[in-house]
N, C-alpha and C positions, 0 to 999 in steps of 0.2 A: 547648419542651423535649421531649426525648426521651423518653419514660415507660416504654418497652414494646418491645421488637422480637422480631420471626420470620420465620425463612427458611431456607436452606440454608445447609449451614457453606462455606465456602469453601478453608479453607483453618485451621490453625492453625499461627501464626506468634508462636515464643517466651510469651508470657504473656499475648497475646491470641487470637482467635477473631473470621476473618472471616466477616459474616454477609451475603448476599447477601439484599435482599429485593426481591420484583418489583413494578415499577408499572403501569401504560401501558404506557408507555414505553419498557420495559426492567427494566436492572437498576438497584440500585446497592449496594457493598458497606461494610456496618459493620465498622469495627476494634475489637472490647471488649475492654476487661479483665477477664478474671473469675478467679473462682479457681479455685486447680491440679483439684481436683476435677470441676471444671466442664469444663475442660480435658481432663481425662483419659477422660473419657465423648465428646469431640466427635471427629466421624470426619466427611471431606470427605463429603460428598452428604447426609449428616443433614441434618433440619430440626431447627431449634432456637428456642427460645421463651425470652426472656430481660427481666426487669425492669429497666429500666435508671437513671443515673445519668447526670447529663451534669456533666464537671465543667469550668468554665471559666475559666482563666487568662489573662494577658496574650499567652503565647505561644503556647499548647495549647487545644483541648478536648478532652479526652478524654472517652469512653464506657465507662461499664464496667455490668455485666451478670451478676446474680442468677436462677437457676432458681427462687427464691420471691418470695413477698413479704416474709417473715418475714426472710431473707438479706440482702433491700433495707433491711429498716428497722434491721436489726442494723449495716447497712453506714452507714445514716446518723446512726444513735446513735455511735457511734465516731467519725463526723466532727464532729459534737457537742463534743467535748472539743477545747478547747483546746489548739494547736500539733498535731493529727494532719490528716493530709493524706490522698486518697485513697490513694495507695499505699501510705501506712501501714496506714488502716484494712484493707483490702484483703490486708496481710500478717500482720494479728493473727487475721485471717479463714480465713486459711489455716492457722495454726498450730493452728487449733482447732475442733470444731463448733461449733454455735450453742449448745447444751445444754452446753459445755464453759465456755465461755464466762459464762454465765449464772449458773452455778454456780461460776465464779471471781469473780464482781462482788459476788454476794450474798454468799458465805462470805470477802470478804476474803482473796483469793488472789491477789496480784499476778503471783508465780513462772508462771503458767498462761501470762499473755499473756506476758512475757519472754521465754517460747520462740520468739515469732516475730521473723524477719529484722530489723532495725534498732530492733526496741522495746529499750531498754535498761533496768533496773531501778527509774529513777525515773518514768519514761515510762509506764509498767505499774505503780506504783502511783498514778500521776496520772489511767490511764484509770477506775484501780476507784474511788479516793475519786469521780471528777466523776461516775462513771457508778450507784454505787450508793443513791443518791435514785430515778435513773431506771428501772432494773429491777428489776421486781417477782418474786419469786419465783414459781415453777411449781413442778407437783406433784413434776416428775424433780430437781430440787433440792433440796439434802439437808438440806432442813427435815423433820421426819416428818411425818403428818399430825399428832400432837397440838401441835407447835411450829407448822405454818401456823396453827391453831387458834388457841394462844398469840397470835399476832401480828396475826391477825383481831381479835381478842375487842379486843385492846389498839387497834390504830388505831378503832376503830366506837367506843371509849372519847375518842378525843381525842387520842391520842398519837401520832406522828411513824411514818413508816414504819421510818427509822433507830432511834427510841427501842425500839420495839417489835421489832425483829429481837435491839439490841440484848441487851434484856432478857430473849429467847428465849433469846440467845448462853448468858445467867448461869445459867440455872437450872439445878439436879442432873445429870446425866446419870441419875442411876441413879432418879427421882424418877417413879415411875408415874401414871397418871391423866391426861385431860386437864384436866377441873376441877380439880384438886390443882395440877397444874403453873399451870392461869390465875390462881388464887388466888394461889402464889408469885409469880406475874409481876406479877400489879398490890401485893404487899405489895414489891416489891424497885421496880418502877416510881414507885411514891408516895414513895420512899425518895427517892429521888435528882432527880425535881421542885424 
């Protein structure tokens, strides 16, 4: 499998990026898919460094191609979920950064992925329910620290990642403290046990 490529761009052609890379031998040129962004930074004679994807079908293989790794693993968590295909994931990826993203799986945002090309509204909340087990909150998502707190204190406690977000979700807004607010979180978490 293909893991990794870099070379000179070739050429960009519609929604992929030809990558030339040299051997011995010569050349030979990759065709990727990547996203519009990725896209829009690539100019013929650039060298380009790209994580890759190999996806294979009965008719196809296609190659597609992430500037990170975090891009890549974002790219394969979305193939992850059932009935999404690479060019799906690929177009949820584009409608969104990765932090955009993240913070729609965690906060229960379906509307975020919607925006992109062929995702349609049950589609996009099929990616958040199968994918929010999977993703774990970061600090840019809109837990404050005393709610990652919250939701720390509660899973090292025994409880579910889901239990414990959700039980974050419940408490006060207006409720200061972060002992105060974990205190409510395990008197509302014991509740519903």
């Amino acid at each position: 499998m293909i893991g990794f490529i870099s070379g000179s761009v070739k050429a960009v052609v519609r929604d992929t990026v030809i990558i030339a890379v040299r051997g011995t031998e010569g050349a030979i040129g990759y065709r990727v898919h990547t996203p519009t962004a990725t896209l829009a930074k690539a100019s013929e004679g650039d060298t380009l460094s790209l994580w890759t994807y190999l996806a294979v079908r009965e008719h196809a293989h296609d190659l597609f191609g992430f500037e990170s790794r975090e891009e890549l693993q974002w790219f394969e968590l979305l193939l992850s979920v059932s009935g999404i295909g690479p060019r799906s994931a690929l177009s949820v990826m584009n409608s969104a950064d990765i932090k955009t993203l993240e913070t729609a799986i965690v906060q229960n945002n379906p509307s975020v992925l919607g925006r992109a090309f062929g995702i349609g509204k049950k589609t996009a909340e099929k990616i958040v329910l199968e994918l929010k087990e999977k993703v774990e909150p970061s600090e840019h998502t809109n837990s404050t620290g005393s709610d990652g707190e919250v939701v720390e204190a509660l899973v090292s406690l025994g409880y579910s990642l889901k239990e414990a977000r959700d039980t974050a979700r419940a408490l006060p807004k207006d409720m200061e403290g972060t002992e105060a607010r974990i205190r409510e979180a395990l008197r509302i978490a014991s509740g519903t046990r």
